[in-house]
N, C-alpha and C positions, 0 to 999 in steps of 0.2 A: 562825544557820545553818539550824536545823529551820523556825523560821518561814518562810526562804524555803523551803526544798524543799517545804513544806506550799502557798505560795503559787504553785510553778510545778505541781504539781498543779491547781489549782484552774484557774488557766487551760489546763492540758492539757484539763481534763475541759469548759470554754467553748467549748475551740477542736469540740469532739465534740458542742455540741449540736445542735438539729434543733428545729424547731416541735415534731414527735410528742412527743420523747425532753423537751424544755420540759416540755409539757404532762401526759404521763406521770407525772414527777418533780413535779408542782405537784400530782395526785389522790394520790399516795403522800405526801407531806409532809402532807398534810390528815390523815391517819389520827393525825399528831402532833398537832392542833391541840384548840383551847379546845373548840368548837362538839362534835365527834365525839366527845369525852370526856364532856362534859355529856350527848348523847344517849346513851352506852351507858351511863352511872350510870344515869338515869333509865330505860329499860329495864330495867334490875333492877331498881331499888325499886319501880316503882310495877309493872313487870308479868313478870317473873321471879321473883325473890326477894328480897323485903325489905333480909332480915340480910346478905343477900351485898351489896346494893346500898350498906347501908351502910358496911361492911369496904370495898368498892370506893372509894368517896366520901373516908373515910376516910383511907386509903393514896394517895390521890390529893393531898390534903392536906398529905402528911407530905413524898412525892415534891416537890411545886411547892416547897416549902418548903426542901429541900434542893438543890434547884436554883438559888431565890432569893440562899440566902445566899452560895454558891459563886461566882457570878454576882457579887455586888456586893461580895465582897472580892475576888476574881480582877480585875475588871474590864478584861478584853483586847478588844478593841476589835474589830467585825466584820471581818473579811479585807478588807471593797472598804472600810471606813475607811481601813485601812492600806494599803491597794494602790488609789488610785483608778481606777486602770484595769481593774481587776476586775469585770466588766457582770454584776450580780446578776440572779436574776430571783424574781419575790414578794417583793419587801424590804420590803412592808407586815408583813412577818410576823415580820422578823427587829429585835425590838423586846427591848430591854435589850443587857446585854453579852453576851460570845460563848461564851465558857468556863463553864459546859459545855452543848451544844446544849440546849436546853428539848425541841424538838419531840421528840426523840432518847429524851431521859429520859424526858417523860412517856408518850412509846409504849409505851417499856421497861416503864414502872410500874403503867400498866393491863392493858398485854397477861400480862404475869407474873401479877398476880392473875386474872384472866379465866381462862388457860390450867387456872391451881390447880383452880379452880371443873369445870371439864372434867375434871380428873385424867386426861386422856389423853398418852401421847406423842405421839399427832398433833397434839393441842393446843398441845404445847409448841414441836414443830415449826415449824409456822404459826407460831406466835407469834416465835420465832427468828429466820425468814426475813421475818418482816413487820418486825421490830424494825431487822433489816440493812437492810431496803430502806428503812425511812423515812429511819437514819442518812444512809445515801448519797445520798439525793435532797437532803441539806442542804445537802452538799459542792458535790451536780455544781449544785444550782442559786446558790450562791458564795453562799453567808451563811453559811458555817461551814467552820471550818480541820476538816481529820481529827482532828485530836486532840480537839478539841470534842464529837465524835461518839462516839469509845473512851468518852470521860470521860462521859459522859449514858447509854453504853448501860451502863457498871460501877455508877454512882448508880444510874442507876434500879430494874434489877434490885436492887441492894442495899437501896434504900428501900422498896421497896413490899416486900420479906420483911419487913422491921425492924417496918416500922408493921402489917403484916396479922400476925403474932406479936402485935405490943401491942395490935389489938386484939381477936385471942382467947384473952389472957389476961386482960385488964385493961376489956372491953367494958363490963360493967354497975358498973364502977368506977369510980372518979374518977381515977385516976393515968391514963389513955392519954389522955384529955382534958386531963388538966392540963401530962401532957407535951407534947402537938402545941399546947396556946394560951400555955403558958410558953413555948416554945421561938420562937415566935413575937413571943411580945410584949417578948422580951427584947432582940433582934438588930430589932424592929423600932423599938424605943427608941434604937439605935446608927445604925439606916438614915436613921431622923428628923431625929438630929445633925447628921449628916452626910449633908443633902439632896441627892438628886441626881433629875430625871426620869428614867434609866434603871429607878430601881429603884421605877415606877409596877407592875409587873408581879408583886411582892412583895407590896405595899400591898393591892394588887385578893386576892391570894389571901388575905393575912391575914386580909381583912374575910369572903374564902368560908368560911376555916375557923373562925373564931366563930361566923356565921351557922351553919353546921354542930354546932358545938360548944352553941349556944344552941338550935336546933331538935331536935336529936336528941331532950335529955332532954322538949321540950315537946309531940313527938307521942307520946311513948310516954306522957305522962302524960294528956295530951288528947284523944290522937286511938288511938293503937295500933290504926293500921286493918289491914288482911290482906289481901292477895292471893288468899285464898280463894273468889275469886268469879269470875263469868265473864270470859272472855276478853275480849269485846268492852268491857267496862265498863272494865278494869284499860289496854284501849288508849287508850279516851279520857281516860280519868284520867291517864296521860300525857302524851298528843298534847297535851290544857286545859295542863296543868303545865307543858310546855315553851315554850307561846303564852304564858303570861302570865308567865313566865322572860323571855322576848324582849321582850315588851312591859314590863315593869319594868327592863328592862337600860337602853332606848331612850329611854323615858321619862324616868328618871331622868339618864340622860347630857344630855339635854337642858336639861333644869331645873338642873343643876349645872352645865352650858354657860353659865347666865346670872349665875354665880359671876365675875365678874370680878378675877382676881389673878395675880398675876406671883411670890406665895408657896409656892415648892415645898412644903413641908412642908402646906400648905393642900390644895393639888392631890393630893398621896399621899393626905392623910386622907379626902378626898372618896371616893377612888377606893375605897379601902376602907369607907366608908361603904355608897356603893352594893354593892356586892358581898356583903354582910353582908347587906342587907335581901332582895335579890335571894335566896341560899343561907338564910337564916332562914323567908323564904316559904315557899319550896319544900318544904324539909326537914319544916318543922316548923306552919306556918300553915294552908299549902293543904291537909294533909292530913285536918287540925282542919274543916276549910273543909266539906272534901269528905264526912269522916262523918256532919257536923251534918244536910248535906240526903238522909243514908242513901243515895247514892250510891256 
């Protein structure tokens, strides 16, 4: 009964779109996505604040994570699966299952920490009304039921306190590490079992947050570079770091394109392979990279 009343929404909200209102709903949904999240960590690490960047990075982590596993036990199938007749739009974007929106939670869970960092209530404000509008642009562009969207904006908010607590308590300690890659590598042991390609989007974060988990302690012992320097320097040091992000992402997709197998369980690990080396770089290589030539 609620599935359908959720479903004649969604085509209420079809029958109301417009090229603009489309297109509108497609730049606000991108504030959820993989790309825009990568670029505001990296802004702070490499040219705002370090330690915030890594709390951010972090908490993002903890967020995907708790979306993955909700996701691949839930596993409620997108609204235009269930309703063919449902004319999505972006459905490149709506990759794994439906419950609870990704794009939703992860807004929730950067913007939440981001807002902290502000300590403002306009901060938080913004952050509110930006968290609403991504929700909604899920709905009206039919890749997610309402309740998908409640359920990502209560996760997320809730995750990103949970993990930015663990890591400013337990930061220069082994347990918030051991908890975000146990937690991890536990339910990714159960994902593995029980193969499915939805739950490639898991796999990919797993491998970010080891890379994460493995780079952290190796710039602080190698590299512990600072922000303390010019502006212009700390921009290129980012702008470099996000180019050759993209270029290892593309790269590597490629070369494990020439992986030929029909073995899901292969396919996940790959995905997380890549993703580890990609987040290990960044974190923890390039920055090692970047001291050695005093840049």
């Amino acid at each position: 009964m609620f599935g359908q009343v959720e479903l004649d929404f969604l085509h209420f909200l079809e029958g109301i779109r417009t090229p603009f209102l489309s297109k509108l709903a497609e730049i606000i949904t991108f504030l959820g996505e993989e790309t825009i999240i990568i670029v505001v960590a990296a802004i702070f690490y490499f040219i705002i604040d370090k330690k915030f960047g890594q709390k951010l990075i972090f908490t993002i982590c903890g967020n995907v994570m708790a979306n993955g596993i909700t996701k691949n036990f839930a596993k409620i199938q997108r609204p235009f699966v269930t309703d063919p007749t449902l004319n999505p739009v972006r459905v490149e974007t709506a990759t794994g299952y439906s419950f609870p929106s990704g794009h939703t939670e992860n807004a929730a869970g950067w913007l939440t920490v981001v807002a902290g960092w502000f300590r403002k209530k306009r901060a938080y404000a913004v952050a509110c009304v930006l968290m609403l509008l991504i929700g909604f642009s899920r709905t009206f562009l039919g890749v997610h039921y309402p309740s998908d969207v409640v359920a990502g904006l209560l996760i997320g908010v809730l995750t990103a306190l949970l993990f930015g607590w663990l890591f400013d308590k337990w930061e220069n300690k082994f347990p918030a590490f051991a908890i975000l890659i146990g937690l991890y590598t536990v339910f990714g042991v159960i994902f593995l079992i029980s193969a499915d390609p939805q739950f490639a989007d898991y796999f990919k974060m797993f491998g970010f947050a080891a890379g994460y988990a493995a780079g952290y302690p190796f710039e602080k012992k190698f590299a512990n570079f600072s922000n303390d320097v010019p502006l212009w320097k700390r921009i290129i040091r980012c702008a470099v770091g996000l180019g050759l992000a993209l270029g290892i992402r593309f790269g590597l997709s490629a070369l494990f394109g020439l992986i030929s197998t029909d073995v899901v369980q292969i396919q996940l690990l790959l995905g997380m392979v890549r993703y580890f080396m990609i987040s290990f770089f960044c974190i923890g290589l390039y920055p090692w990279l970047f001291t050695k030539v005093k840049f």
